[in-house]
PyMOL CGO cylinders between C-alpha atoms (Angstrom):
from pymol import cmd
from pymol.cgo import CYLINDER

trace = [
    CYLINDER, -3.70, -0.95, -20.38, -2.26, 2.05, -17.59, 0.3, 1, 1, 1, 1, 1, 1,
    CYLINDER, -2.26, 2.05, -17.59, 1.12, 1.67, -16.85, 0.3, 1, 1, 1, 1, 1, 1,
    CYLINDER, 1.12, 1.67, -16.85, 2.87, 3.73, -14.41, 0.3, 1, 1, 1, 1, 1, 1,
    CYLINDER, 2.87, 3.73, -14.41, 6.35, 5.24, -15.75, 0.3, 1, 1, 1, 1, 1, 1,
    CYLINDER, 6.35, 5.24, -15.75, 6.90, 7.75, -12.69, 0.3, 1, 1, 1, 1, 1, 1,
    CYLINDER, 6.90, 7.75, -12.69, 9.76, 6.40, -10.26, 0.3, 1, 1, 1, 1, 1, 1,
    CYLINDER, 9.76, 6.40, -10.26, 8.52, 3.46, -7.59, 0.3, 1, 1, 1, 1, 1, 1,
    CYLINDER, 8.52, 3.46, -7.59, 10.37, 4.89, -4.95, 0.3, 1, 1, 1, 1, 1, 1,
    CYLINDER, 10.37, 4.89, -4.95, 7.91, 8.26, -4.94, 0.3, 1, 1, 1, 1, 1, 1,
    CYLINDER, 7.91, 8.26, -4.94, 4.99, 6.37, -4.27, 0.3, 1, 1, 1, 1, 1, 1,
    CYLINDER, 4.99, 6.37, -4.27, 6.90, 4.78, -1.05, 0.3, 1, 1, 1, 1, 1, 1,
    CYLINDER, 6.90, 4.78, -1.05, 8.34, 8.20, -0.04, 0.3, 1, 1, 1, 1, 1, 1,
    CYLINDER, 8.34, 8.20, -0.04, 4.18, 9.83, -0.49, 0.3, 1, 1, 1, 1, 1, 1,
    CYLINDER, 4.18, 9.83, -0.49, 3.07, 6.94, 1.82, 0.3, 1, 1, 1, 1, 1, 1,
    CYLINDER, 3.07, 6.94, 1.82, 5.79, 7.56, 4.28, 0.3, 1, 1, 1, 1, 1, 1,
    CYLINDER, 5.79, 7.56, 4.28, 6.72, 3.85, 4.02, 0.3, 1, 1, 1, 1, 1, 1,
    CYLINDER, 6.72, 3.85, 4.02, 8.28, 0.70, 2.56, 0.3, 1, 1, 1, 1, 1, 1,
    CYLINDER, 8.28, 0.70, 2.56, 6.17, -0.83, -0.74, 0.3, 1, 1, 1, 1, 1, 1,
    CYLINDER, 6.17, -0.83, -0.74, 8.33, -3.12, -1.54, 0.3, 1, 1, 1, 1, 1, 1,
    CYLINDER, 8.33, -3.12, -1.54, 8.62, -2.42, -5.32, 0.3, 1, 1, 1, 1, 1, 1,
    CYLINDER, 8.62, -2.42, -5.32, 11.97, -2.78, -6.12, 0.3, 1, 1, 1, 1, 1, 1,
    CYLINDER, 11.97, -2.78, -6.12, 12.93, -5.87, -4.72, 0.3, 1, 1, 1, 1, 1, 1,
    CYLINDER, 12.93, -5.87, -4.72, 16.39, -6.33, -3.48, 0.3, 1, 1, 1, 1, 1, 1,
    CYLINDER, 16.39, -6.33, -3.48, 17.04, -2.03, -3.37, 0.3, 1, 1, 1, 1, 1, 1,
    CYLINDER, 17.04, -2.03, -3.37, 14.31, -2.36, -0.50, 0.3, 1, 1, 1, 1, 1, 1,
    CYLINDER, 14.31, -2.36, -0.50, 16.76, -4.21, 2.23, 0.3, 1, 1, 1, 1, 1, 1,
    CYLINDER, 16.76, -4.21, 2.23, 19.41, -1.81, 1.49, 0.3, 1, 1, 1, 1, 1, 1,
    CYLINDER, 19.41, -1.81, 1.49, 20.61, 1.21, 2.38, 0.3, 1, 1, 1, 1, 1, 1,
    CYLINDER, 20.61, 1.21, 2.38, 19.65, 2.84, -0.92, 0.3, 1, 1, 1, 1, 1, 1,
    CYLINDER, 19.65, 2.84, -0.92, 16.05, 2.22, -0.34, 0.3, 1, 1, 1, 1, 1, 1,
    CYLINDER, 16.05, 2.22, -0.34, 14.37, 6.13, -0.97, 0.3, 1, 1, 1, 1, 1, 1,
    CYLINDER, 14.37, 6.13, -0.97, 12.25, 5.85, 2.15, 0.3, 1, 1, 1, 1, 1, 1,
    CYLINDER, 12.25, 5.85, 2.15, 15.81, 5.47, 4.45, 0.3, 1, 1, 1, 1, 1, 1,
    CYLINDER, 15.81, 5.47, 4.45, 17.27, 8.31, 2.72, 0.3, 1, 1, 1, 1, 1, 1,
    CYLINDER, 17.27, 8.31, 2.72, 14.63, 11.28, 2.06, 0.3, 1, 1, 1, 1, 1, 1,
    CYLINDER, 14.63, 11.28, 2.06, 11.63, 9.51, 4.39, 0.3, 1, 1, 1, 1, 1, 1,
    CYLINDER, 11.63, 9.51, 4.39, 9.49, 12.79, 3.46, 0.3, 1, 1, 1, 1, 1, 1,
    CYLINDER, 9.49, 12.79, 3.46, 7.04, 13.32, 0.71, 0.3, 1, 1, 1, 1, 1, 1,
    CYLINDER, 7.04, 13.32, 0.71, 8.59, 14.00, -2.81, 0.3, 1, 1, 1, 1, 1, 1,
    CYLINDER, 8.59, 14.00, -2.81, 7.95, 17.46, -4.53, 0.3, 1, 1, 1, 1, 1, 1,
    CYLINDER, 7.95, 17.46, -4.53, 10.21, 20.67, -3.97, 0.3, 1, 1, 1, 1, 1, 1,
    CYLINDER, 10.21, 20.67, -3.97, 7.25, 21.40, -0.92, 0.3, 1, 1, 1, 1, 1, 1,
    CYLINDER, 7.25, 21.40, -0.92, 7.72, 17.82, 0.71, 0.3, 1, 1, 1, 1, 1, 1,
    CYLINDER, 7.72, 17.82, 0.71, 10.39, 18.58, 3.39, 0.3, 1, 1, 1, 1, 1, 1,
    CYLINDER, 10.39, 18.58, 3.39, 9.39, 20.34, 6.45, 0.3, 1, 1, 1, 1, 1, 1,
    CYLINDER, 9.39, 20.34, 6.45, 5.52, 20.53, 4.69, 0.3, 1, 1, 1, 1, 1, 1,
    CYLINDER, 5.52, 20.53, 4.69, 2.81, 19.98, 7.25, 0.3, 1, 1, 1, 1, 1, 1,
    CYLINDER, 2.81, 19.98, 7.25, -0.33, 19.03, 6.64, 0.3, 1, 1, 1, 1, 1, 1,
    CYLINDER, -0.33, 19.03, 6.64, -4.02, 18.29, 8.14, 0.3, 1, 1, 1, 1, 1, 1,
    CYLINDER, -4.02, 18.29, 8.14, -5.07, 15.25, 7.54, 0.3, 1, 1, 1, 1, 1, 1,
    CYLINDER, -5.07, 15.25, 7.54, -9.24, 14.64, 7.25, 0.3, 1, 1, 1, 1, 1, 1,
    CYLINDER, -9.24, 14.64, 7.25, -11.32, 11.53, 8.27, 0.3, 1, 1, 1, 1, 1, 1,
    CYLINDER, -11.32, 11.53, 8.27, -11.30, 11.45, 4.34, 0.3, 1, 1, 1, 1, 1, 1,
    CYLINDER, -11.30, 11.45, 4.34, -7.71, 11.63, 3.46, 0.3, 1, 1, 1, 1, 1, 1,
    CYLINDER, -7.71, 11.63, 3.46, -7.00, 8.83, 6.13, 0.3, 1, 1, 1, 1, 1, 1,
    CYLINDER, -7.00, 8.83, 6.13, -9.13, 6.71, 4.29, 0.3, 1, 1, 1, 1, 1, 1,
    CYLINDER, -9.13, 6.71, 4.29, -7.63, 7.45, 0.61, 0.3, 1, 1, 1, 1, 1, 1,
    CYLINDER, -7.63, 7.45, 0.61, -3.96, 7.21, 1.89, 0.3, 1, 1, 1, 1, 1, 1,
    CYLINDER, -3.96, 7.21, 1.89, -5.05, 3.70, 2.77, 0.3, 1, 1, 1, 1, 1, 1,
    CYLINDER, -5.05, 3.70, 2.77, -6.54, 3.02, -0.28, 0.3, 1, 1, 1, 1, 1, 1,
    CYLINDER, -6.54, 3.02, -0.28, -3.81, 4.17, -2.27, 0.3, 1, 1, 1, 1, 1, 1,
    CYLINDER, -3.81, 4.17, -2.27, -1.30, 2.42, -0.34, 0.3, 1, 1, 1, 1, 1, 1,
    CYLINDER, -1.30, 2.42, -0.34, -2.88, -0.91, -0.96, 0.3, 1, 1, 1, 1, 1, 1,
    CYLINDER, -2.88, -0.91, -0.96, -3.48, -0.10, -4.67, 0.3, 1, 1, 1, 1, 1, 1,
    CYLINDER, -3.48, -0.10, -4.67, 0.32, 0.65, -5.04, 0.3, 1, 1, 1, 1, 1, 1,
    CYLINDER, 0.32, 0.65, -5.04, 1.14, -2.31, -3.01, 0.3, 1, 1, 1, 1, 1, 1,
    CYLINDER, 1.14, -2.31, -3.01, -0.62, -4.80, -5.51, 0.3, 1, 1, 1, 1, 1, 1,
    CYLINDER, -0.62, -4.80, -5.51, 0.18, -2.68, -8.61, 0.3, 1, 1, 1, 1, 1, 1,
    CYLINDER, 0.18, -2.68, -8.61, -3.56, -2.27, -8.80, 0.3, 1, 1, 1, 1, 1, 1,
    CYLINDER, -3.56, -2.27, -8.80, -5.23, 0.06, -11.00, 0.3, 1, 1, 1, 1, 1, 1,
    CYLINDER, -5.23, 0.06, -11.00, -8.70, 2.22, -9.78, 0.3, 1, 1, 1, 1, 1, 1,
    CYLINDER, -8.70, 2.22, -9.78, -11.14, 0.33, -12.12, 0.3, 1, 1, 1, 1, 1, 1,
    CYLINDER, -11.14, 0.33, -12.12, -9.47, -3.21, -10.94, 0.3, 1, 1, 1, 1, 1, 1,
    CYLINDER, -9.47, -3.21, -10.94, -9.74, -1.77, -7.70, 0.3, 1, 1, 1, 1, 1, 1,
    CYLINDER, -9.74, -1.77, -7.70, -13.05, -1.26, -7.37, 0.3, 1, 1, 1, 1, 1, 1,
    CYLINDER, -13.05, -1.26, -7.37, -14.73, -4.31, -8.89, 0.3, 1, 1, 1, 1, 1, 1,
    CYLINDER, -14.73, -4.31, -8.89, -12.57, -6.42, -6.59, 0.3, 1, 1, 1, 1, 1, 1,
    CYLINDER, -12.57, -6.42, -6.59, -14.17, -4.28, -3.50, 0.3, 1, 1, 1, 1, 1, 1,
    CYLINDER, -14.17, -4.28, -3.50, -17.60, -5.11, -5.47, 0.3, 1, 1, 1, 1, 1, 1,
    CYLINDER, -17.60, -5.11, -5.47, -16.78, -8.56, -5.46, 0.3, 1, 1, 1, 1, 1, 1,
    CYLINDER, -16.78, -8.56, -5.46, -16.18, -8.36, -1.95, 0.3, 1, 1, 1, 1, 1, 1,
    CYLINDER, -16.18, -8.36, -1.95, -19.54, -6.67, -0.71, 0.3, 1, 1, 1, 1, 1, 1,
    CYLINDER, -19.54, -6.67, -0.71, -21.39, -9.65, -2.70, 0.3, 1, 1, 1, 1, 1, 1,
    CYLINDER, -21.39, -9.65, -2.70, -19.01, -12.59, -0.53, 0.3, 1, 1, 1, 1, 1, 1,
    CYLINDER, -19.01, -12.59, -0.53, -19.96, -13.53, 2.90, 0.3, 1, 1, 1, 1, 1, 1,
    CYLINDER, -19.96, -13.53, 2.90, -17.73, -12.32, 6.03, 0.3, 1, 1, 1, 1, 1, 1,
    CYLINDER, -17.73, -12.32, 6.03, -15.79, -8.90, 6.75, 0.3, 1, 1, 1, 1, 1, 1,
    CYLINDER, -15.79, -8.90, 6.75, -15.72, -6.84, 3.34, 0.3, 1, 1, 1, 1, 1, 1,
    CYLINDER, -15.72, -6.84, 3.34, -12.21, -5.63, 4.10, 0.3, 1, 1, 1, 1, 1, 1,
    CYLINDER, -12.21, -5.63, 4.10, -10.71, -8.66, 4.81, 0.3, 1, 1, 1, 1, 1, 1,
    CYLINDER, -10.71, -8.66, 4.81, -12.40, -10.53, 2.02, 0.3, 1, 1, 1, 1, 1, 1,
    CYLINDER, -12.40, -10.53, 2.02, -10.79, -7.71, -0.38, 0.3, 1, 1, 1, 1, 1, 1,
    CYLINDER, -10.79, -7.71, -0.38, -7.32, -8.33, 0.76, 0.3, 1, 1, 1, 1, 1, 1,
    CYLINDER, -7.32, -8.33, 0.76, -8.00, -12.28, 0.33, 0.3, 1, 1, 1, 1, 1, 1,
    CYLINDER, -8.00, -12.28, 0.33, -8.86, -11.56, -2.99, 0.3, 1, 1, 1, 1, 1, 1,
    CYLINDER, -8.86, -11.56, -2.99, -5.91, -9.02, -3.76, 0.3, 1, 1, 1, 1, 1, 1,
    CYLINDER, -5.91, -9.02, -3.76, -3.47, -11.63, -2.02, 0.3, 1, 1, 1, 1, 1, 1,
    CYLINDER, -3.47, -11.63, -2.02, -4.51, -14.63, -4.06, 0.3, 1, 1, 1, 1, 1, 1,
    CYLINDER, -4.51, -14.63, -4.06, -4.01, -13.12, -7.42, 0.3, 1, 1, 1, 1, 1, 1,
    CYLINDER, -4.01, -13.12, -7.42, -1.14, -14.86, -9.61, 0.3, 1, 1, 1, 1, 1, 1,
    CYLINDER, -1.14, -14.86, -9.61, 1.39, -12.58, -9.51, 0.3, 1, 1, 1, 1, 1, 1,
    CYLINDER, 1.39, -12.58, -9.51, 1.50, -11.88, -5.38, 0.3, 1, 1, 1, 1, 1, 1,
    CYLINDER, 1.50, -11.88, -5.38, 1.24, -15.45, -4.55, 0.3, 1, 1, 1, 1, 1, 1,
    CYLINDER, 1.24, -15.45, -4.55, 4.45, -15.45, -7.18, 0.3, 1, 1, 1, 1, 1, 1,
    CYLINDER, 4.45, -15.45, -7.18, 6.14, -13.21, -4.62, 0.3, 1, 1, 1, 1, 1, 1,
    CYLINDER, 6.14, -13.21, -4.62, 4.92, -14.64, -1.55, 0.3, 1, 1, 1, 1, 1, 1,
    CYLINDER, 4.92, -14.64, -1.55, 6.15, -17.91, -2.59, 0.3, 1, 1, 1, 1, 1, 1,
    CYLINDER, 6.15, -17.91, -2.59, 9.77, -16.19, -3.19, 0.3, 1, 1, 1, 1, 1, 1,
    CYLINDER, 9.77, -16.19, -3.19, 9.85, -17.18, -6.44, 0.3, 1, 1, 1, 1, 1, 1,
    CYLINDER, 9.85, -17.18, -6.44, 10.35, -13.45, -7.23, 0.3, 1, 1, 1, 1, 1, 1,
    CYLINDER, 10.35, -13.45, -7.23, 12.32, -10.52, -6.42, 0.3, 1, 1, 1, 1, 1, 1,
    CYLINDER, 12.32, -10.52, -6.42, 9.15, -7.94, -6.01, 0.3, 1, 1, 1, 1, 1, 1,
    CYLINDER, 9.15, -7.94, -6.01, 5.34, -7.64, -7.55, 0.3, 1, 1, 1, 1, 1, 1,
    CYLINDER, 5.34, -7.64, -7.55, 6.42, -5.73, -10.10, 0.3, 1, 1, 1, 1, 1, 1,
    CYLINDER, 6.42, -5.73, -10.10, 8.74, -8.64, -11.57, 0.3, 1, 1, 1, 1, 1, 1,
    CYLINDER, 8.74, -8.64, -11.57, 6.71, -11.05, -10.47, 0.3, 1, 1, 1, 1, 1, 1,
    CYLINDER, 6.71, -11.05, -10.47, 3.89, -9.29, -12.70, 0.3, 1, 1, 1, 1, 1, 1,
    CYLINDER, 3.89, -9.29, -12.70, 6.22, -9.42, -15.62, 0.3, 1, 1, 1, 1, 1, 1,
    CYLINDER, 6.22, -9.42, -15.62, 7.39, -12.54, -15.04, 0.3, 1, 1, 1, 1, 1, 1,
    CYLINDER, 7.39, -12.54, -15.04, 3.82, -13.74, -15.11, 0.3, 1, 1, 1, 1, 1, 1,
    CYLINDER, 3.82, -13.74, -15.11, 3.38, -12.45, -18.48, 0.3, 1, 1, 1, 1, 1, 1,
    CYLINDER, 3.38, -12.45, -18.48, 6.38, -13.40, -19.85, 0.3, 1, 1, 1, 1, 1, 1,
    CYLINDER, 6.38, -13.40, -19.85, 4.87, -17.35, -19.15, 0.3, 1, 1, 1, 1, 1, 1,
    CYLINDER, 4.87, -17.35, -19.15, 7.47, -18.06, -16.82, 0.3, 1, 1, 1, 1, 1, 1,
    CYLINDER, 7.47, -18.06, -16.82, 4.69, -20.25, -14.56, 0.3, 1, 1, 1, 1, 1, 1,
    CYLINDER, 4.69, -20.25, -14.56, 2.01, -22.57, -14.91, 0.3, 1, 1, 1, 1, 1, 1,
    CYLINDER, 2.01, -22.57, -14.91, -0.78, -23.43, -12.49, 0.3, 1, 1, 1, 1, 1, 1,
    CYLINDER, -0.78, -23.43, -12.49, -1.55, -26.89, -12.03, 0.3, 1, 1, 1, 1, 1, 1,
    CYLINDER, -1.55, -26.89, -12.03, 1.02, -27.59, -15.10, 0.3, 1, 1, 1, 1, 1, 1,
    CYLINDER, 1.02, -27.59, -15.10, -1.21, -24.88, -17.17, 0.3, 1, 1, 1, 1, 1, 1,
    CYLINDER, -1.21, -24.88, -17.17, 0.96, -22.26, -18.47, 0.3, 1, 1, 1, 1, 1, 1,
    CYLINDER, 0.96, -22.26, -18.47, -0.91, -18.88, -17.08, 0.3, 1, 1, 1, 1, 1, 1,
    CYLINDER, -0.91, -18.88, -17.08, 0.45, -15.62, -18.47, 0.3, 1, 1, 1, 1, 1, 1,
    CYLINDER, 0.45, -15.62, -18.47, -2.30, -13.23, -16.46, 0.3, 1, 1, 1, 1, 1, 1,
    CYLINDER, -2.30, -13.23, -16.46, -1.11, -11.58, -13.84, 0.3, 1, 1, 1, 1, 1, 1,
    CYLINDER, -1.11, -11.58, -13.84, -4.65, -11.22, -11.55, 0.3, 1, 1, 1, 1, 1, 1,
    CYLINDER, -4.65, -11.22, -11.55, -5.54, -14.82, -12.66, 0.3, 1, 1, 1, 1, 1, 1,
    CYLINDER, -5.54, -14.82, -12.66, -6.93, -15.80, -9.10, 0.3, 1, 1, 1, 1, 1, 1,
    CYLINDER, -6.93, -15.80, -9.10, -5.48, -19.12, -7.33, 0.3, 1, 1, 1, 1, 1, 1,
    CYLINDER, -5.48, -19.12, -7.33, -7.46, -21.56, -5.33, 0.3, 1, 1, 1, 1, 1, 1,
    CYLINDER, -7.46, -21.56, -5.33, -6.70, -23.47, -1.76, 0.3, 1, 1, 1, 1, 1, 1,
    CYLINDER, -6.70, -23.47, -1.76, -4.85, -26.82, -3.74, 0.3, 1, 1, 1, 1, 1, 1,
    CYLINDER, -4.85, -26.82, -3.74, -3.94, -24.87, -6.45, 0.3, 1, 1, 1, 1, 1, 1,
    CYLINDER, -3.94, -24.87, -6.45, 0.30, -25.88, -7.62, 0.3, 1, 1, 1, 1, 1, 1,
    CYLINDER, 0.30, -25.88, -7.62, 1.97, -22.97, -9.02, 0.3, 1, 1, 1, 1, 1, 1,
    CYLINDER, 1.97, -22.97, -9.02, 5.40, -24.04, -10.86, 0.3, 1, 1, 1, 1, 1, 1,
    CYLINDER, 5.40, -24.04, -10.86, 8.32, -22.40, -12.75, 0.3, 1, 1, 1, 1, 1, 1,
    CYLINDER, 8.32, -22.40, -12.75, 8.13, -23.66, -16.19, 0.3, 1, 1, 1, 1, 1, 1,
    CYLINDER, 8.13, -23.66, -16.19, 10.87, -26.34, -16.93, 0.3, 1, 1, 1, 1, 1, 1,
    CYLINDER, 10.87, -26.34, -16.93, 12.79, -24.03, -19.56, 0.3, 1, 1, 1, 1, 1, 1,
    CYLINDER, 12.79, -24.03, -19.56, 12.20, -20.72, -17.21, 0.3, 1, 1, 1, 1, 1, 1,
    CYLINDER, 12.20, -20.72, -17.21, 14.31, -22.53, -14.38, 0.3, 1, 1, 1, 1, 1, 1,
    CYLINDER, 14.31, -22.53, -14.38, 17.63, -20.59, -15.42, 0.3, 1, 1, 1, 1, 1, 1,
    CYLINDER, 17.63, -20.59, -15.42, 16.57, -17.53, -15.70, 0.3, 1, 1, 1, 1, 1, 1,
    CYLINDER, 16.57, -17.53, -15.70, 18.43, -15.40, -13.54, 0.3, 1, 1, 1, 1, 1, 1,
    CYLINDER, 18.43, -15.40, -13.54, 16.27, -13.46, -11.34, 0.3, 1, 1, 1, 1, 1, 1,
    CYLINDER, 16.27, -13.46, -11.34, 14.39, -16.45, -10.79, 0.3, 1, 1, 1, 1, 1, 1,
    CYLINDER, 14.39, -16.45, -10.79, 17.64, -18.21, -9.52, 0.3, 1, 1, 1, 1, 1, 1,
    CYLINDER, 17.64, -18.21, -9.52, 18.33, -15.13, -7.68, 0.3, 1, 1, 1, 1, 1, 1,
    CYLINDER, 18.33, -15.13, -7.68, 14.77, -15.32, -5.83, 0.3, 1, 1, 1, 1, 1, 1,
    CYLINDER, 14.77, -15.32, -5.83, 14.82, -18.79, -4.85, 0.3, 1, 1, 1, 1, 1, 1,
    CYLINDER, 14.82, -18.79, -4.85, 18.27, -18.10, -3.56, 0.3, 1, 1, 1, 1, 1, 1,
    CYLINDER, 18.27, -18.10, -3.56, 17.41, -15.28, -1.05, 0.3, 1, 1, 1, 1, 1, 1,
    CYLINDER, 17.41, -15.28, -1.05, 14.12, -17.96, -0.49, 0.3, 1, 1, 1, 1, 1, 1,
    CYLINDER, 14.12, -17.96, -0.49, 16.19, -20.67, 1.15, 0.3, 1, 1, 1, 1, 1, 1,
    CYLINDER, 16.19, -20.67, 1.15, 17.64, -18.26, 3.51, 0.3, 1, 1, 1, 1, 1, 1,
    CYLINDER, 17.64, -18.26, 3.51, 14.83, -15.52, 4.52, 0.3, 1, 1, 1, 1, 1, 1,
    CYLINDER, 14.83, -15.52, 4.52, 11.85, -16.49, 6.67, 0.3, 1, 1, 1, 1, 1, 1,
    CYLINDER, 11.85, -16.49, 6.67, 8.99, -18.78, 6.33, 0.3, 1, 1, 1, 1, 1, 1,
    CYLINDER, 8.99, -18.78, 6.33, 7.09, -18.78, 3.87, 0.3, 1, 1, 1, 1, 1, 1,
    CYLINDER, 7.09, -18.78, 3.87, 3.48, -17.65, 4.72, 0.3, 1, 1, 1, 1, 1, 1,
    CYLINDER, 3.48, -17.65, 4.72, 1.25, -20.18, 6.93, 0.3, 1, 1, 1, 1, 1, 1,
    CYLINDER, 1.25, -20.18, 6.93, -1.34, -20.44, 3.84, 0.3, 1, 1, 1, 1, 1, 1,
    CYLINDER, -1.34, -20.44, 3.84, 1.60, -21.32, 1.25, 0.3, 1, 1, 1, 1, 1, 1,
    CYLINDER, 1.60, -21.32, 1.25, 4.06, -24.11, 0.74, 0.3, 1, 1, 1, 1, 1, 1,
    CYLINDER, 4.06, -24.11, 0.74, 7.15, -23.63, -0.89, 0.3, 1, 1, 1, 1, 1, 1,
    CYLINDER, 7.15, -23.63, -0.89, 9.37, -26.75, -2.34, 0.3, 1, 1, 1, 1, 1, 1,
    CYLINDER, 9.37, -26.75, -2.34, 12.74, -24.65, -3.84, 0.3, 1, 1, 1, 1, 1, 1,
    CYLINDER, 12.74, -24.65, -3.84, 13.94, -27.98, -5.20, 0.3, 1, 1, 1, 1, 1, 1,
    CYLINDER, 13.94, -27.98, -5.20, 11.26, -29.00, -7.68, 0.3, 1, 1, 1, 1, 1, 1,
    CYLINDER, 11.26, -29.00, -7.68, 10.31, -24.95, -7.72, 0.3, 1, 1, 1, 1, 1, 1,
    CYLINDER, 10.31, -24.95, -7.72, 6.68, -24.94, -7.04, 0.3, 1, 1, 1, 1, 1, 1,
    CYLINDER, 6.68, -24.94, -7.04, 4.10, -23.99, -4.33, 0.3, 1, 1, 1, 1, 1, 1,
    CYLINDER, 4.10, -23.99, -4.33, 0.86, -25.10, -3.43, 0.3, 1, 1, 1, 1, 1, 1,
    CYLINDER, 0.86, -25.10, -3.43, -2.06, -22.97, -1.68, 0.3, 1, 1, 1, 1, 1, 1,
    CYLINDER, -2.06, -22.97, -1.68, -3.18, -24.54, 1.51, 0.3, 1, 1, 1, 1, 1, 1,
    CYLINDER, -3.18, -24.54, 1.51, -5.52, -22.41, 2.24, 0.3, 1, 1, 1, 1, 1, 1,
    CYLINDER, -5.52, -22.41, 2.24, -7.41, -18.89, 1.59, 0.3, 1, 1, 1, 1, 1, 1,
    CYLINDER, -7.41, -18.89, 1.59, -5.46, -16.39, 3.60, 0.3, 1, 1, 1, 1, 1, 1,
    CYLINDER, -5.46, -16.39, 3.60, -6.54, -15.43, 7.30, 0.3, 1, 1, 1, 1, 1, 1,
    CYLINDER, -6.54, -15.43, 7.30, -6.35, -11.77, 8.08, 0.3, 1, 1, 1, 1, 1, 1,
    CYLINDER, -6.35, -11.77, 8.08, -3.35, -12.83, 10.28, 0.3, 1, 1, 1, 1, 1, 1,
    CYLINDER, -3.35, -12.83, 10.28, -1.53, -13.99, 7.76, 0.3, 1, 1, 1, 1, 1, 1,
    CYLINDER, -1.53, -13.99, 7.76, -1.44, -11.12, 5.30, 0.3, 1, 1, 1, 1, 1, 1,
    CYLINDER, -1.44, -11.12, 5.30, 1.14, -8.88, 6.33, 0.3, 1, 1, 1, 1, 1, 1,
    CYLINDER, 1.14, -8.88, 6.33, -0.09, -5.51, 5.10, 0.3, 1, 1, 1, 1, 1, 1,
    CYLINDER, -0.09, -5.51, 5.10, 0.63, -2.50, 7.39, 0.3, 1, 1, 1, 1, 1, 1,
    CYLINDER, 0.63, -2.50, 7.39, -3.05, -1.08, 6.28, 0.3, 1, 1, 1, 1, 1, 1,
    CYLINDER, -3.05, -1.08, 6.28, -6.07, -0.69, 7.54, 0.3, 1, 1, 1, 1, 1, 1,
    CYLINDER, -6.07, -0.69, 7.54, -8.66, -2.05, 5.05, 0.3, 1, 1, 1, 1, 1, 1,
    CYLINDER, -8.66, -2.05, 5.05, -12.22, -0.76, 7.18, 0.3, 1, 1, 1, 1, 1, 1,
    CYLINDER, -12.22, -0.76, 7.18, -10.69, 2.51, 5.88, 0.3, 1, 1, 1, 1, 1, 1,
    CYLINDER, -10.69, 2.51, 5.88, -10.88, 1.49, 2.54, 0.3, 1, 1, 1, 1, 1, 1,
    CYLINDER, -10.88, 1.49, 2.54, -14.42, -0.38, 3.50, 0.3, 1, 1, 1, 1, 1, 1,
    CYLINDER, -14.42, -0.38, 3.50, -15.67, 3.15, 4.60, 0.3, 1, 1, 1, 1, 1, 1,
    CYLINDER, -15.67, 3.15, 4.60, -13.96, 5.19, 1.59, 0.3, 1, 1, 1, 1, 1, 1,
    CYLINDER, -13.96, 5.19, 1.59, -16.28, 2.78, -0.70, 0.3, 1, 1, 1, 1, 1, 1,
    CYLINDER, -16.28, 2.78, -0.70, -19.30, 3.07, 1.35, 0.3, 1, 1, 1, 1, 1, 1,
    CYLINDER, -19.30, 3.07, 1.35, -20.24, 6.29, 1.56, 0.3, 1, 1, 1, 1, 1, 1,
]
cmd.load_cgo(trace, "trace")
């Protein structure tokens, strides 16, 4: 499998905005995109550049690949699998991206950032419906109870995660969260509204399509 060794903080600074992929080095002042909040590359600062109808619509793409730690390939067959669903192709492709193991992980606040919550996946950290799953785009369903195993519960940055859970803000409207017994359930398949992505996914729909 592709993994991605450059610095996380280069894709934020190429999209010219927050990712999220380092988890608590995000809120602070050491987050790349508050200090150098222009493109990386000895060219980045002062550069201008045109942007096409075409580079619009990769940006977007991008940025919601790097968001979900996507690869292309996975990429793609997910937008497949959304063309072949019933209702709006680009918000059935975030629906599917959101309900993968390892973002509902974060969502819940049961981890720091997708990247750890990726890892922690794999490292069989969590079952679903008291099934240890160790694959990270293992896709969860509306009832589905995702759980910290009951030897992973001291592990620090899971400790750590819960703790910043208790005291950030709600949880998302198609999640429940119970920080005492550790575990979440899915209410519900995520409504456009409550997917907050700063992207524009017909973009994306018209990147595909042409």
């Amino acid at each position: 499998m592709a993994v991605y060794h450059d610095s996380r903080c280069r894709r934020c600074r190429r999209e010219g905005m927050k990712l999220f992929l380092k988890g608590e080095r995000c809120f602070t002042d050491k987050c790349a995109v508050e200090r150098r909040n222009y493109p990386p590359g000895e060219h980045g600062q002062g550069r201008r550049q045109k942007v096409t109808g075409y580079g619009l619509q990769l940006r977007e793409k991008q940025k919601a690949r790097y968001y979900y730690g996507v690869l292309e390939q996975q990429f793609r067959k997910y937008f497949k699998d959304a063309e072949s669903h019933k209702g709006v192709t680009g918000v059935v492709l975030l629906q599917i991206l959101e309900t993968r193991l390892d973002n509902v992980v974060f969502r819940l606040g049961l981890s720091l950032s997708r990247p750890a919550a990726r890892q922690l996946v794999r490292h069989r950290h969590f079952t679903v419906n008291d099934r240890v799953v160790d694959i990270p785009s293992y896709p969860v369903k509306p009832g589905d109870v995702i759980a910290v195993r009951e030897g992973s519960r001291s592990v620090p940055v899971i400790v750590q995660a819960v703790e910043r859970a208790k005291s950030r803000s709600a949880t998302p409207d198609w999640l429940s969260l119970d920080t005492e017994k550790l575990n979440g359930r899915v209410l519900q398949r995520p409504g456009r509204e409550g997917i907050s992505l700063p992207i524009q996914e017909q973009l994306i729909v018209e990147l595909y399509s042409k």
